[in-house]
C-alpha positions, 0 to 999 in steps of 0.5 A: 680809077679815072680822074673826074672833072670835079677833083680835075686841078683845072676845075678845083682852081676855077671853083676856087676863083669863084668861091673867093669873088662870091666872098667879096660880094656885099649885096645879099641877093647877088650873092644869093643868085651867083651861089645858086649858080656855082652850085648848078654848076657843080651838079652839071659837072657831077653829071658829067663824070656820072656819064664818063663813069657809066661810059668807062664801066661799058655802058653805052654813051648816055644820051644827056651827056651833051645836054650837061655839056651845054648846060655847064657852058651856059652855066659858067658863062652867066657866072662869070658875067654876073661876078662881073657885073657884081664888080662893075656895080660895087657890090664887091668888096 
């Protein structure tokens, strides 16, 4: 069995790390809107291993696999910039 992004050590940490900076969060919309965005970016990484799944079965490339690549780049990106606007405006704590 092939290992998957989402159980990858490097994704576990940095999951981690995001979940512990959204617990500093006072302000309940941003803390709303960044969790949205960890969520997100677990369903790109989901779908990302869906398509490495199909590919190691013998299927063929699936034709949304870079778009879920794009996505999760601009998914983690907005995160880490609203965590750090989250703490360059006090709102952690």
């Amino acid at each position: 069995m092939s290992m998957t992004i989402l159980k990858s050590d490097r994704f576990q940490k940095e999951y981690k790390e995001f979940q512990e900076k959204i617990n500093k969060i006072n302000d309940t919309k941003a803390k709303a809107e960044v969790t949205f965005l960890l969520n997100q970016l677990v369903a790109e990484v989901r779908a990302i291993d869906a398509g490495h799944a199909e590919m190691f079965n013998g299927s063929k490339l699936p034709s949304t696999l870079s778009d879920h690549r794009s996505g999760l780049t601009s998914i983690r990106k907005k995160l880490i910039s609203k965590l750090s606007e989250c703490e360059h405006a006090g709102l952690m704590s």
